[in-house]
C-alpha positions as CSV (number, residue, x, y, z in Angstrom):
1,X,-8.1,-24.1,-0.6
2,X,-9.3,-20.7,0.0
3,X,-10.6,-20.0,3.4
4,X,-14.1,-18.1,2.6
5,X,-16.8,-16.4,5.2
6,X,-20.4,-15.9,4.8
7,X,-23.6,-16.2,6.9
8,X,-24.6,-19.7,7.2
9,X,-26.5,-20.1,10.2
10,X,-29.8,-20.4,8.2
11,X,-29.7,-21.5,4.8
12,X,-29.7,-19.2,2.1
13,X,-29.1,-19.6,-1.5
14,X,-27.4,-16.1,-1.9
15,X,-24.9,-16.3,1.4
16,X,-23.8,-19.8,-0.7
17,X,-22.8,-18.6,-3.7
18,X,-19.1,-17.6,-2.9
19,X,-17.9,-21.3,-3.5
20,X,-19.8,-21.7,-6.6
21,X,-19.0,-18.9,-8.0
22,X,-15.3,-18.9,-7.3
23,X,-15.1,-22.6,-8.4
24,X,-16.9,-21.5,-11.6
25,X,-14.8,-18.5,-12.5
26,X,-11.4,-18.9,-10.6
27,X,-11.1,-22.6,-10.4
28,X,-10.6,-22.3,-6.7
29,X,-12.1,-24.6,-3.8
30,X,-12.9,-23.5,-1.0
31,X,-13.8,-23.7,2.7
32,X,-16.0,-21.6,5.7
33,X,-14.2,-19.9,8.3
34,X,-14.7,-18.2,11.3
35,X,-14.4,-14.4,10.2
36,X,-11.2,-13.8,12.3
37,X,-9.8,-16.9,9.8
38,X,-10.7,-16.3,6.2
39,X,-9.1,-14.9,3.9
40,X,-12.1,-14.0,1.6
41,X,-15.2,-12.6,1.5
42,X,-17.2,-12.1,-1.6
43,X,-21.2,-12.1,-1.4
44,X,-23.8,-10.8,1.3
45,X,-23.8,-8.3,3.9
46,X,-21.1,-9.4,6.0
47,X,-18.4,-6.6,6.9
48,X,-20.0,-5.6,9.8
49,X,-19.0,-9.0,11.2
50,X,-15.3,-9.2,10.4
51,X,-12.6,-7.7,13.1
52,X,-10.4,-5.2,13.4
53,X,-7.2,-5.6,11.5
54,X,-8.5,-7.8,9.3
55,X,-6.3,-8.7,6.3
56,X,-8.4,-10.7,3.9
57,X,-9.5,-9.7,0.4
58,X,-12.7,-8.0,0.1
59,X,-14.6,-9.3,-3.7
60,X,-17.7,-7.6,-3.4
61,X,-19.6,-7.6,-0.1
62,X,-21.8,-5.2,1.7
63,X,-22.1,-3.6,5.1
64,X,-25.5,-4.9,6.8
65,X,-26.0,-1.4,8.4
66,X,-25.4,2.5,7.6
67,X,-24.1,2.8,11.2
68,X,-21.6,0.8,11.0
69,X,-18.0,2.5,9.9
70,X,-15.3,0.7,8.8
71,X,-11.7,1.2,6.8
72,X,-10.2,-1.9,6.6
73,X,-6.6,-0.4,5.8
74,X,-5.3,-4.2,5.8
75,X,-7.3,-5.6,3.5
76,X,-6.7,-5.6,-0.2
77,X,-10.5,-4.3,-1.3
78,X,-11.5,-5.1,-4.7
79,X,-15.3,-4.8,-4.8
80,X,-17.6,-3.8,-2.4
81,X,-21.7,-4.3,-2.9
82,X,-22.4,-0.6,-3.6
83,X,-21.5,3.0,-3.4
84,X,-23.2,3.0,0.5
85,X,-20.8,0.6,1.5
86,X,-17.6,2.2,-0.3
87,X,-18.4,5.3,2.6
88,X,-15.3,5.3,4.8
89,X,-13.1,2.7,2.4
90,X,-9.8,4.2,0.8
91,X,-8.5,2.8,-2.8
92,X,-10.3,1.9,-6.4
93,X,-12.6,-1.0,-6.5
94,X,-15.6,-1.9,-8.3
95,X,-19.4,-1.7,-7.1
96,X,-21.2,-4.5,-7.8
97,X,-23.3,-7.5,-6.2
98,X,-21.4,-10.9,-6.9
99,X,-24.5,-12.2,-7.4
100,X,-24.7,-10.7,-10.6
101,X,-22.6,-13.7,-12.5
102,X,-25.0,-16.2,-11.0
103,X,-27.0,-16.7,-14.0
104,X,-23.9,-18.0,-15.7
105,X,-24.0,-21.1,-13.4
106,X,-27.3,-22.7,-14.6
107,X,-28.0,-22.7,-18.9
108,X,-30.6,-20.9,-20.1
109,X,-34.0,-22.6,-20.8
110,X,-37.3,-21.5,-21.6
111,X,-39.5,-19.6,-19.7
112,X,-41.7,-21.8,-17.6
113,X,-43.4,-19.5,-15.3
114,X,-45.6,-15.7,-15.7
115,X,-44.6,-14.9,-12.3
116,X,-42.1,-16.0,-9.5
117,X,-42.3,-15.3,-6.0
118,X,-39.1,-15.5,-4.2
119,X,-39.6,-15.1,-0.2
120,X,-36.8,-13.6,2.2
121,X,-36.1,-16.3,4.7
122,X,-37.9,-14.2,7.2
123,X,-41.1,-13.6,4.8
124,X,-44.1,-15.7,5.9
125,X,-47.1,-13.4,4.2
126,X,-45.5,-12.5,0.5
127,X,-46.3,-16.3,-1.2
128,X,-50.2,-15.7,0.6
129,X,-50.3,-11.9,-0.7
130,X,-53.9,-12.0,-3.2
131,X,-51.8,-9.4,-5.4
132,X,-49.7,-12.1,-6.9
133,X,-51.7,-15.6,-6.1
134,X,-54.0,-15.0,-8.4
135,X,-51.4,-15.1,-11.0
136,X,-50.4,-18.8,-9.8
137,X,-47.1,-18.2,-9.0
138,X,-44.2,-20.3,-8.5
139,X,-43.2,-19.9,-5.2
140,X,-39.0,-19.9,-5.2
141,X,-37.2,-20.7,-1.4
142,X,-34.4,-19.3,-0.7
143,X,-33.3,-22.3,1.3
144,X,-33.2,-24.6,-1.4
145,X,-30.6,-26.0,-3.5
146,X,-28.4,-22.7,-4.9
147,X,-28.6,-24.3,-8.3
148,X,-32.3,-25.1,-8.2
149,X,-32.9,-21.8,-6.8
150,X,-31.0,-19.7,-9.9
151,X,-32.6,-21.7,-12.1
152,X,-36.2,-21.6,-11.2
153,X,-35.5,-17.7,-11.1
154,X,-34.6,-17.9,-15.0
155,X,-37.4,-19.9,-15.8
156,X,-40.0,-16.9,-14.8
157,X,-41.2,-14.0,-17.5
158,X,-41.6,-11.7,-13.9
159,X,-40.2,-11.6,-10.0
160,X,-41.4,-10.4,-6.9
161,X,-39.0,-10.8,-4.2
162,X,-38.4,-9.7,-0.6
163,X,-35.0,-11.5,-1.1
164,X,-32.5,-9.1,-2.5
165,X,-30.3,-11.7,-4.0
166,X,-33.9,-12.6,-5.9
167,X,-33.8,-9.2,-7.0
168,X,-30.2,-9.1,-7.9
169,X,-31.0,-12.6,-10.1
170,X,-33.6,-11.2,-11.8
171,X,-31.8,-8.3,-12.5
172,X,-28.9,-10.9,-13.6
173,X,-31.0,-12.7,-16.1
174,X,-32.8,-9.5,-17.6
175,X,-36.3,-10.3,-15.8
176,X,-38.4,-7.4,-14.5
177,X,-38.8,-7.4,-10.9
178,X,-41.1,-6.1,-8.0
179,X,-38.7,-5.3,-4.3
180,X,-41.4,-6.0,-1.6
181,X,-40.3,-5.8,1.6
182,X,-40.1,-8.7,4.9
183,X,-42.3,-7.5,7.5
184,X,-39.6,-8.4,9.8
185,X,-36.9,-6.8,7.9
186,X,-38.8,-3.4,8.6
187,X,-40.1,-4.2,12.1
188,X,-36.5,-5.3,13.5
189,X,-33.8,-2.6,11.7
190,X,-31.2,-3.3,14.4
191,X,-30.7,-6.9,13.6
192,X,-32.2,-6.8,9.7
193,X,-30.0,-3.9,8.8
194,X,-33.5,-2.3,7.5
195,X,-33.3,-1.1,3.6
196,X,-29.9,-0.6,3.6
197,X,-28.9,-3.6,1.5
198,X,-31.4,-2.2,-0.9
199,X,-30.8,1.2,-1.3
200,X,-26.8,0.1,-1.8
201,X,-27.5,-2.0,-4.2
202,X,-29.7,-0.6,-6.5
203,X,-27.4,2.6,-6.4
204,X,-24.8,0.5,-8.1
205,X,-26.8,0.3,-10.5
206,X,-28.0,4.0,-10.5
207,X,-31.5,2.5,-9.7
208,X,-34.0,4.3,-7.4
209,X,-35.3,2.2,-4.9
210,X,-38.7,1.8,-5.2
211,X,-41.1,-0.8,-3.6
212,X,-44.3,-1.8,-5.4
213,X,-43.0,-1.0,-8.8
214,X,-42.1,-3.6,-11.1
215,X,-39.2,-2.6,-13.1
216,X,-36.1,-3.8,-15.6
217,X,-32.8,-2.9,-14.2
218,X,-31.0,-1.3,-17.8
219,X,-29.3,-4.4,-19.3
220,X,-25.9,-2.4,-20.2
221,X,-25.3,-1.2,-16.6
222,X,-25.7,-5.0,-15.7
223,X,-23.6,-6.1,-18.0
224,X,-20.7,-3.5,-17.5
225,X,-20.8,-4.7,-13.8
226,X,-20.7,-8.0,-14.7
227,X,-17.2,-7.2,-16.7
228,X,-15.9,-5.8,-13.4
229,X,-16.6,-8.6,-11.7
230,X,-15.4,-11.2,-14.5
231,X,-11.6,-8.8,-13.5
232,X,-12.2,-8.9,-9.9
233,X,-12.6,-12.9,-10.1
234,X,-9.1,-13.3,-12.3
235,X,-8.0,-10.7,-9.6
236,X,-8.8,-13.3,-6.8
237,X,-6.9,-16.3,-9.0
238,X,-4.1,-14.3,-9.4
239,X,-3.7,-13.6,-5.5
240,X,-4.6,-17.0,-4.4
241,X,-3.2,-19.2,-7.1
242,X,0.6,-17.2,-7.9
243,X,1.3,-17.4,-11.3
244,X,-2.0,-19.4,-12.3
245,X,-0.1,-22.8,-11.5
């Protein structure tokens, strides 16, 4: 039983999927723990939150904020979210989003939907916005079942999403997506982390960040990062299960 952090003081379909996706890939259960506890963290912008000395492994997180400077020289790193969060960190490790494997936890299905609007938790106005109702949307919350959630992603031809982990789905399942922003996200940078998150990401995929624009992330980046992650996943077996027993 791996001992696994992420955010889960509001619920969020991307913060949840470290335990399916290292019971999917590495066969491993897993439980939360208090940062100072676990041993792994894998998915969302949580660095920020984990103490000094800490000697967990790191499988792809991301820092929440550019301020914040961190080495970790006790850790074994062996992805971090982007090249914005690798500032600071010492070794090799891949860049890439976790989240990026999540389409292989649902099967694929036909489309079902033009459009899908996926909402940041924070995001009361996108689902009302006249730009995209007219299109008769499916509306997509983040706070429902992870499963559900990835799955109602894949059903749609097109995404809009002020959720990055709706963004990082789309990319995931080869949809063309629109980044629109939370209000809140840029009114409160202090305690949203701003567009960090963003710009890291879509660097690792040698994106530019653009809001507004409605683009198809290029499917054989996606899918070389998705090879790194398959290694850093066996990776995480091998230190957590010795000899694959």
């Amino acid at each position: 039983m791996v001992k696994v952090y992420y955010w889960k003081y509001r619920k969020n379909f991307g913060d949840l999927l470290t335990t399916l996706l290292l019971e999917k890939f590495a066969h491993l259960d897993s439980k939360w723990a208090e940062p100072k506890d676990a041993e792994l963290v894998m998915v969302g912008s949580v660095l920020d939150q984990l103490p000094n000395g800490w000697d967990g492994v790191i499988a792809g997180a991301g820092r929440l904020h550019e301020k914040t400077v961190r080495s970790f020289p006790n850790a074994k790193i062996l992805a971090v979210r982007g090249p914005l969060t690798a500032k600071g960190l010492k070794g090799n490790f891949a860049l890439a989003d976790p989240g990026l494997l999540a389409d292989e936890l649902v099967p694929l299905r036909d489309k079902r939907y033009d459009l899908g609007i996926v909402p940041h938790w924070t995001d009361t106005t996108l689902e009302h916005d006249p730009r995209f109702t007219r299109y008769n949307p499916k509306i997509i919350r983040v706070a429902d079942n992870p499963l559900e959630v990835i799955q109602e992603i894949g059903y749609c031809k097109k995404i809009v999403s002020s959720s990055l982990h709706g963004i990082i789905l789309a990319d995931a399942f080869g949809i063309p997506r629109r980044i629109e922003i939370s209000p809140r996200v840029l009114s409160r940078p202090d305690q949203e982390g701003g567009l960090f998150k963003w710009l890291d990401y879509s660097a690792s995929l040698g994106i530019k960040f653009e809001i507004g624009k409605t683009i198809e992330a290029d499917h054989n980046r996606v899918v070389e990062k998705e090879y790194e992650l398959f290694d850093v996943l066996a990776e995480i077996k091998r230190i957590f299960v010795p000899n694959n027993l």
